[in-house]
Structure formats: structure tokens, C-alpha cells
N, C-alpha and C positions, 0 to 999 in steps of 0.2 A: 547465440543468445546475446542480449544487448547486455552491457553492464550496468550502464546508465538510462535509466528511462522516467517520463512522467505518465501517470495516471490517472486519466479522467472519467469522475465519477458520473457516468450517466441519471441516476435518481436523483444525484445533488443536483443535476442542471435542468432538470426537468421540473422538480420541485422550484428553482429560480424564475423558469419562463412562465409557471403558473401563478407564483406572487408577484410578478411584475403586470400580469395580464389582469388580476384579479385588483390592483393599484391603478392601474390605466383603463379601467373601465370603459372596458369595449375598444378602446382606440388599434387601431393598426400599429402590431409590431413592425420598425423597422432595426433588424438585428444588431448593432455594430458588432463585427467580427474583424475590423482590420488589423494590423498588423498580427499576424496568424492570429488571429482570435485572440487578443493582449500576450501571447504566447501560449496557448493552452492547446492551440492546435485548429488550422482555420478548416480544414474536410473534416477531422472527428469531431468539431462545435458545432458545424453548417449540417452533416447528417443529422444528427440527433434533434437538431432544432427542424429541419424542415420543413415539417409537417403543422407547428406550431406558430410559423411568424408570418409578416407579408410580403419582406426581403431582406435582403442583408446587404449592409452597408463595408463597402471591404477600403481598404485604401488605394489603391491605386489596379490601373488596365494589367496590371501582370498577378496581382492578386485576384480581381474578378477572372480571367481566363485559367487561372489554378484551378476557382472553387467553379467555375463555369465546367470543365473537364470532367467534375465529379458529378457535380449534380446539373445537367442539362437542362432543367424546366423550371431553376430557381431565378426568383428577380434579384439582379444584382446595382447596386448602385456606387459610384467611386466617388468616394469623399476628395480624392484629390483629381482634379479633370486632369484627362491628357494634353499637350502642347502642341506637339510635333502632328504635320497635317498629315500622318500617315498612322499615327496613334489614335487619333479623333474621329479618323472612317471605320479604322479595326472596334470601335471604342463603338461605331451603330451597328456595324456589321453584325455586330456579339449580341447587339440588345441589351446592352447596359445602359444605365442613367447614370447622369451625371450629378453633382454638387458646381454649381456655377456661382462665382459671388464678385463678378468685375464685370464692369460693362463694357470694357475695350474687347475682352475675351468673347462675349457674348455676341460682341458686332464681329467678328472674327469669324466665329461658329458659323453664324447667317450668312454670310459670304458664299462662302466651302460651299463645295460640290458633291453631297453625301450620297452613297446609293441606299442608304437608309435611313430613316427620322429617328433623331437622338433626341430622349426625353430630358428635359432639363427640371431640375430644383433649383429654385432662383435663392441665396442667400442675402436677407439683410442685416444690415450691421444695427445691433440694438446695443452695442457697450463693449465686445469684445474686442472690437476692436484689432484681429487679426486677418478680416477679409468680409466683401459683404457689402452693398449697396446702402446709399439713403432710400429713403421713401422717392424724393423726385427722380434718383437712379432706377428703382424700383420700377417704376409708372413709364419709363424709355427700354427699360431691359422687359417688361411685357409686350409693349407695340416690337420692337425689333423680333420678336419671340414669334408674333402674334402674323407679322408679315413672312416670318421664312416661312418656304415650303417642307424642308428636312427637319424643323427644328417644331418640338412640343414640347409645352408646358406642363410638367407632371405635380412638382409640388414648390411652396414657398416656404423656406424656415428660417429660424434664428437658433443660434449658442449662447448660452449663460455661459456666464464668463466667473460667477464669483461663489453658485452651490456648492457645497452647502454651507459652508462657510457667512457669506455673506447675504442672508436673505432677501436683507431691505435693495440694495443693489439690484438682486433680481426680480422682486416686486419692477420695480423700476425697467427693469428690459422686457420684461411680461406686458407691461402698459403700454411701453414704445409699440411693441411687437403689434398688441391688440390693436392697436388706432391704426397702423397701416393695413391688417387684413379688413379692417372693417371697412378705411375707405375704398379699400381694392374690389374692382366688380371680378372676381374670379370664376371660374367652371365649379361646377359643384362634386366635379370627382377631383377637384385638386388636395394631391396632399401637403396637409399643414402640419407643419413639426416643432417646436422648441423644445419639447421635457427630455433630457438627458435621464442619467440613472437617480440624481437627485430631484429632478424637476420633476419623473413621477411620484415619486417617495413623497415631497415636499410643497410642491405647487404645480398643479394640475390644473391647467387652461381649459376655459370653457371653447375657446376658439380654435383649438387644435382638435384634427382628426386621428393624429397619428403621432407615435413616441419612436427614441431614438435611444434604448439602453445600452450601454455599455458594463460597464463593471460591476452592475448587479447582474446583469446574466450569470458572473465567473464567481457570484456572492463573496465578494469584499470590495464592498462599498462601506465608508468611513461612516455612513449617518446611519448606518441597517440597526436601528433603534427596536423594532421588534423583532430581531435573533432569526427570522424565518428565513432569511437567505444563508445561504451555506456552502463554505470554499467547495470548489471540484476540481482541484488542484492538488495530488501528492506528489514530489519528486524524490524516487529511489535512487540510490547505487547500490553495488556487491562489494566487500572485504576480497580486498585484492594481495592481503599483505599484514602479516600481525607479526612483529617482534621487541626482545625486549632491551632496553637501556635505563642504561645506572644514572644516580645520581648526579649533577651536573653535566650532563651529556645535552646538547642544544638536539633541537628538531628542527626541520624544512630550513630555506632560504634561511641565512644570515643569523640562522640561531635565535631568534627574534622570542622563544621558548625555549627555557631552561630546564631540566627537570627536576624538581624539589626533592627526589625521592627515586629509588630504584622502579622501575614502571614498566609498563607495555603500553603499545602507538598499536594503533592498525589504520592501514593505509583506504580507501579508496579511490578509481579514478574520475575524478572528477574533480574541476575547478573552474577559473576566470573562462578558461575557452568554452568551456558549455554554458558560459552562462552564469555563473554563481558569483556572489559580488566579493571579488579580490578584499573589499577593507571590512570582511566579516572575520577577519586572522584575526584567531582569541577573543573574540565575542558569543559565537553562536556554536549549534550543539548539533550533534548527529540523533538521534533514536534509535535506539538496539532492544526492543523484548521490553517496552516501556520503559526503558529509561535514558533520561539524558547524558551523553556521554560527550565533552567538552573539545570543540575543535582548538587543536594545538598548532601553536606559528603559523608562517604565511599559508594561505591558500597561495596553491601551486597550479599553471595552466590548467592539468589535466590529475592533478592528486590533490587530495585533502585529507590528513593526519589529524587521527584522533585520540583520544585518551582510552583504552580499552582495559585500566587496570581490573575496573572492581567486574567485569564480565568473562576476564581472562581464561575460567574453567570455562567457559561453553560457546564461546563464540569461534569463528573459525574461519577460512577460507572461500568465499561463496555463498555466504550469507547477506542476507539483503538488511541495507541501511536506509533511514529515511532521511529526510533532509527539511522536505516539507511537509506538512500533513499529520496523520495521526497514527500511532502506534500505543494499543494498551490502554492505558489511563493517561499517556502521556500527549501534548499536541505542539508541532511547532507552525505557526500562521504566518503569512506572508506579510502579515503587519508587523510582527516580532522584528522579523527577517529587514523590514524598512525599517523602523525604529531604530534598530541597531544600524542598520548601514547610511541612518541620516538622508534618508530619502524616500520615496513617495511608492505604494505600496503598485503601483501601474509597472515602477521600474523594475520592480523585483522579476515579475512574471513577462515581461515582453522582452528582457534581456536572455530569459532563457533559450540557449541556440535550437534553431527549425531541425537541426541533426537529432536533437533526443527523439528517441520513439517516444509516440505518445501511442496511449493505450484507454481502450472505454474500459472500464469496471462495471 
């Protein structure tokens, strides 16, 4: 039995793909699930969604042949191309698509000698300015496209660089974005992408076919202004270890806790190696039977000490703790969890290690 594991709510994420589907009004899901599904788990997010999106968007040739191994007859597409000309044939071999957004790459690709036609998403750069074509790049990376024999054109997108945050900015990339598909004579099954998790939430293109969710699929997204997305993320441990110490007696690494008061810790295994962010030492709380119970000094690689006075008649050896999620009347969110750690609510859950089982509920 695992001691450590996460939890994924299947109703919570199925309730997510239907307010995002019912937001994007008809458009084509295209899933973002990379880097293991933000951590939540990229085979236990990619089954359950299956049967509800158009494809899924994973990060790189070793994560599309993971989620390719499971699910066989799912379209997979790789937000980061491969390089290596033996990565780039395995990369059509598979029937994956790619994310293209350079033209030197793109005259590369048409070169190659594929035994199979790699579908290409040509990216332009509308503001974000981390990869992505002009318009006149644009209009060269189609003819190069348009003359290879291995190489199709499946879809053209852009990334907003500043949702939700900055709207007017993305008015602004929305318009770039529009006057180039307008003047592009395209196929009429091409997929057109820009709305991320905010862009459907917030600004909904009339020129796009197709959407690119992310962090609303896992419901937390920062702008979820009408409550109807919902975490499907809880991370448990088990009490590995309960005892008691006196007054001025320190706890974990370096003493960094004191104890004000004769007390009981109890231990579980878990810390920084699975994942849990090391500078939440004396911030943040465990959940035991609805209540919050205060983690004490450093988070330890693989333990985290906690305050277990006021439960000390009933709690015990083997009992399950929460970390994230909900217990009772009580709930700890992965926004809490950043907040506290002075960082951005993505790192919390993607830093969590590929070792924890993850589990549907």
C-alpha cells in the first residue's frame, strides 16, 4: 500500500471538460495535458477525457509515446517539436503532430526523408514573443509546407502572452492574430487555435475553430469568476510516527521550531522529494478529521512534522492525512499552497513527483 498518494476526482474533471466545452461553443477541444497533465497525472487525465476532446496536446515525443502506449487511437500533438532526425521520423512514424514556430526548422523538416507525413501547426508570433513566425514568415513557412511531399498542414495558432491579467494587450494579439488568418487563403479543415484557459473564459474569437485548455481542465484557473470549475486534485499521506516533547525541545532540521509548550508531532512521509515545496516550513497545515493541524520546522526530503496536540486521543499510526484538498468542513487549495510558497499556482501541482500514485475517485 502506497503511503503517499494523489487523488483524482473524476466528476470534478468531467464537470471541467463540460464548462469549458459549453464556454467554447462548439469549437474543437484540443486537451493540454503536458507535462503529466500539470502533475495530476497524464494516462489517468487522458482516459477520462477521451471520449470528450479532439486531442491532446502533451509536451514532448517521450510524453506523446507514454500517453500513445495507453490510449492507441488518441490524436496526439507535441507542443515542443523534436530536433534530432531520428526523433522527427519516430515523431511521423507515431502519427503525432507537431507545434512548428521557426522557419529555419520548418525548411529542415521539408528536406528529411520521412516514411511518413508529419502534420504541422504552424505558430505565429502575435506578442509573446517566445517563438512563432511574422505574417511574411508565415506566407514562406506555408509554400515550404505546401511543396513538401511528407509534410501537412493541420492547424495555424498563436499564445496570449498577458490573460488574464492583461486584457487590453490581448485584445491586441487577438487582432494581429485575426488579420493574418484573414489574409491567409487556408484549407478549410485547418485547425485555428489562440484561446488558452483564459482566452475561452474571456475572449472568444470569431476566427478560431478550435481551443487549447489548460488549467481549467484541473479547475484552477485564477479568473474562474463563476465557481463552476472545480480542483480535482487531493494529495494524501498516512501518520507514520506520533510522539511526545516538552517544552523547548526544537523539531526537524536545525531546530528552526521550538516548542512553546509540552506537545505531541506526528510525522508523515512526505516532503521536497515528492514534490511538496521545501519553503512551506511553518506556513501551511495538514487536515486530520476536519481540522487544521500546523506543519512544524523544516520540510524534510521525505517527512513532514506536524502539530498533533489537540487530536492526540484519536489519531494514530496509519491514518490518512491531507495535504491538499478537502476534509470535513475544512479545505486546503493549491492557491493557499502558492500564496504561501510565493509562487504561481501551475508550480505547486507540476512539481509534484510522477512517483506518487495517482488514483481516480
Amino acid at each position: 500500500m502506497a503511503l503517499n498518494w494523489i487523488e483524482i476526482s473524476k466528476e470534478a474533471l468531467l464537470n471541467n471538460i463540460k464548462v469549458i466545452k459549453e464556454k467554447a461553443k462548439g469549437k474543437k477541444i484540443l486537451a493540454v495535458v503536458k507535462s503529466n497533465a500539470y502533475g495530476h497525472g497524464l494516462i489517468e487525465v487522458s482516459r477520462i477525457l477521451q471520449d470528450s476532446v479532439h486531442a491532446f496536446v502533451v509536451a514532448d515525443l517521450e510524453e506523446g509515446l507514454e500517453l500513445k502506449n495507453q490510449l492507441k487511437d488518441a490524436k496526439i500533438i507535441l507542443s515542443l517539436p523534436p530536433l534530432t532526425e531520428k526523433e522527427i521520423k519516430e515523431t511521423a512514424e507515431s502519427g503525432f503532430s507537431i507545434f512548428a514556430g521557426n522557419l529555419e526548422y520548418i525548411s529542415d523538416l521539408a528536406k528529411m526523408k520521412l516514411g511518413k507525413t508529419l502534420s504541422v501547426h504552424v505558430e505565429i508570433n502575435t506578442g509573446m514573443n517566445r517563438s512563432g513566425l511574422s505574417p511574411e514568415g508565415l506566407a514562406k513557412a506555408l509554400e515550404i509546407i505546401q511543396n513538401a511531399p511528407h509534410l501537412s498542414l493541420e492547424g495555424i495558432f498563436s499564445h496570449y502572452a498577458t490573460l488574464p491579467e492583461n486584457i487590453n494587450f490581448a485584445k491586441t494579439q487577438a487582432e494581429r492574430f485575426r488579420k493574418v488568418i484573414k489574409s491567409t487563403n487556408l484549407p478549410s479543415d485547418t485547425l485555428i487555435h489562440m484561446e488558452n484557459s483564459s482566452g475561452i473564459l474571456k475572449l472568444l474569437l470569431d476566427i478560431t475553430n478550435s481551443v487549447r485548455p489548460g488549467i481549467s481542465i484541473y479547475g484552477l484557473i485564477s479568473s474562474n469568476s463563476d465557481n463552476k470549475l472545480q480542483p480535482i486534485l487531493s494529495l494524501k499521506s498516512t501518520v507514520i510516527d506520533i510522539i511526545r516533547i516538552h517544552k523547548g525541545e526544537g523539531v526537524s532540521y536545525d531546530h528552526l521550531f521550538k516548542a512553546p509548550r509540552d506537545m505531541w508531532v506526528a510525522t508523515i512521509p512526505l516532503g521536497y522529494g515528492n514534490g511538496y515545496m521545501w519553503n512551506l516550513k511553518g506556513k501551511a497545515d495538514v487536515l486530520f478529521k476536519g481540522q487544521r493541524l500546523p506543519i512544524l520546522g523544516k520540510v524534510c526530503m521525505n517527512h513532514i512534522i506536524f502539530d498533533a496536540t489537540k487530536v492526540v486521543g484519536y489519531i494514530k499510526v496509519g491514518d490518512v492525512v491531507t495535504l491538499i484538498g478537502k476534509d470535513g468542513g475544512e479545505e486546503i487549495t493549491v492557491a493557499e499552497l502558492a500564496e504561501k510558497s510565493k509562487t504561481i499556482n501551475y508550480e505547486i501541482v507540476t512539481k509534484l513527483s510522477p512517483k506518487l500514485k495517482r488514483v481516480v475517485v
